[in-house]
N, C-alpha and C positions, 0 to 999 in steps of 0.2 A: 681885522675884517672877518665875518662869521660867511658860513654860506648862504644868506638869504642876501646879505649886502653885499656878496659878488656873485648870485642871479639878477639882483636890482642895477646893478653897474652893465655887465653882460647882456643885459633887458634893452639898456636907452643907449647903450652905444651901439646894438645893430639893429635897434628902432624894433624888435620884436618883444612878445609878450614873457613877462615873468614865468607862466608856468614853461615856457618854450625855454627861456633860461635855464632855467631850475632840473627840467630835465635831462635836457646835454647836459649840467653839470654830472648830475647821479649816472648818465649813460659814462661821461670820462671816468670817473669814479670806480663804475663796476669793468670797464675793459680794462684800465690801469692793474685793479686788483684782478683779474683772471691772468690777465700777460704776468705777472709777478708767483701768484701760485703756483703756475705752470713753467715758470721757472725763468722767462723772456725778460727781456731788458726793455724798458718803454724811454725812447730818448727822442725830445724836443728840440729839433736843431736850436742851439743860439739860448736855450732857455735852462735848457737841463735835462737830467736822466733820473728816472727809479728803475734801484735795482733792490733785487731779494738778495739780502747774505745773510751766511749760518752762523749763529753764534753760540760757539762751547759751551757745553753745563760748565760751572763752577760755583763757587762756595759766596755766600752772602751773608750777612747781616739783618737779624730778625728786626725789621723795626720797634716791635712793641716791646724785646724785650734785647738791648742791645750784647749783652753779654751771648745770649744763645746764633749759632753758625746753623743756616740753613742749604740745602742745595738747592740751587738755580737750573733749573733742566735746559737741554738746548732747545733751541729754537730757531725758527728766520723772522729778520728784522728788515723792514722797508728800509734803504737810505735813499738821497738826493743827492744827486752832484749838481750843483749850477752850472749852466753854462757859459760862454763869454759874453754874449749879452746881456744877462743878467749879472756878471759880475763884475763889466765896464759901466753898469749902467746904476750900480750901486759906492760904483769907489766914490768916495770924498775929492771935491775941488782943490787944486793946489793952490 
């Protein structure tokens, strides 16, 4: 599912208009990512967390030219933790 097909889901399930969709989505979008630059924890009771973590420079592999070792600078990377409803709600039937 892209973002226009969950503004369009978002749209008819609280009977409001697409671009009204569309915009809360981009407003969650830009609060997620300012609370993450700024270094906060953004967690969804029951659904899940984004968090910012640092990850080490270290040594990689040129794709074009697989023999050649490049360095990988550090950085910070989005992750997700699910949370229990989202991961009750995903287990397979016994």
């Amino acid at each position: 599912m892209n973002k226009a097909t969950l503004a369009d889901k978002i749209a008819s399930r609280l009977n409001i208009s697409k671009q009204v969709a569309t915009d809360a989505l981009e407003a969650f979008e830009a609060i997620v990512i300012e609370a993450l630059k700024s270094g906060e924890e953004v967690t969804l009771s029951g659904f899940g967390g984004f968090i910012a973590r640092h990850r080490s420079a270290r040594m990689g592999v040129n794709p074009l030219n697989p023999a050649e070792r490049i360095k990988m600078p550090e950085t910070r990377v989005a992750k997700f933790k699910a949370g229990k409803t989202l991961k009750d709600a995903l287990k397979l039937p016994r």
